[in-house]
N, C-alpha and C positions, 0 to 999 in steps of 0.2 A: 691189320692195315693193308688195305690193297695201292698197288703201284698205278690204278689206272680208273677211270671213272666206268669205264665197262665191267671191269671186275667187282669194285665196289656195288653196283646196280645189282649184278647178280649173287654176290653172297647175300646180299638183303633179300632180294629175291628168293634162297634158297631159307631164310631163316637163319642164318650164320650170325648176323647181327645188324647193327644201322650202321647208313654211311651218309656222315655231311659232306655234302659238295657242293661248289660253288655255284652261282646260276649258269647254267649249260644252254648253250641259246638252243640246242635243238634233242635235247634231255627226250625222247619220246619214251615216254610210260603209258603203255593201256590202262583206261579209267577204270578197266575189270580186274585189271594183275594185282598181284599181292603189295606192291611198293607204288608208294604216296608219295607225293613233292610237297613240301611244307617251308613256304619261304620264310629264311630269316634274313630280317632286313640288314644286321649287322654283317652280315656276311656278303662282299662285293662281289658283283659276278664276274667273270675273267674276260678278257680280251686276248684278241690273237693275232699276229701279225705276218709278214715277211721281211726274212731277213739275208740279203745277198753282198756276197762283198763286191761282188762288178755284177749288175744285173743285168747289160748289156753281155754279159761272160754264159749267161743264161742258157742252153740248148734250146731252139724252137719249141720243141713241145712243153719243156716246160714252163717258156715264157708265156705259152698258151695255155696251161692247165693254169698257173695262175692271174691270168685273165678272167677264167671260167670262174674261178674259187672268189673274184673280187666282185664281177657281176652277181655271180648267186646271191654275197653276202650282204651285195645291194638292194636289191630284189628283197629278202628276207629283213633286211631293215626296213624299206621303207613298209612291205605286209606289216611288220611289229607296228609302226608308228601309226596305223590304219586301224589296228585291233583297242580297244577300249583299256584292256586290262593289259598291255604288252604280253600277250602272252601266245605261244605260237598255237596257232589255227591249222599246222599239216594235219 
């Protein structure tokens, strides 16, 4: 059992064994590499959020890096709902 979806990807990767994991919005797997994405539809995919107790309490930069992180995920949403098969086009 791996702690983390990047470890999981690579013990598959090494032949160690499978790992189910949730839909990963930006999951990138080369079409050539050894490890296949096979949806199952029972299996929800995750959401992610922020979570601050005073986000006014924030430091500049960070109020800004998550700025950055809410545009991108917009950005990348509205690409998904543009693509036929939601599926990411990077």
């Amino acid at each position: 059992m791996a702690a983390d979806w990047d470890t999981a990807v690579l013990l598959a990767e090494l032949g160690v064994g499978h790992a189910v994991l949730p839909g990963l919005p930006r999951l990138a797997l080369s079409p050539d590499g050894p490890v296949r994405a096979v949806p199952i539809p029972a299996l929800s995919p995750i959401t992610v959020g922020w979570a601050a107790r005073q986000w006014n309490a924030l430091s500049p930069l960070a109020a800004e890096f998550a700025d950055l992180v809410a545009a991108d995920q917009a950005r990348f949403a509205a690409d998904r709902a543009e693509t036929p098969t939601g599926e990411d086009t990077r």
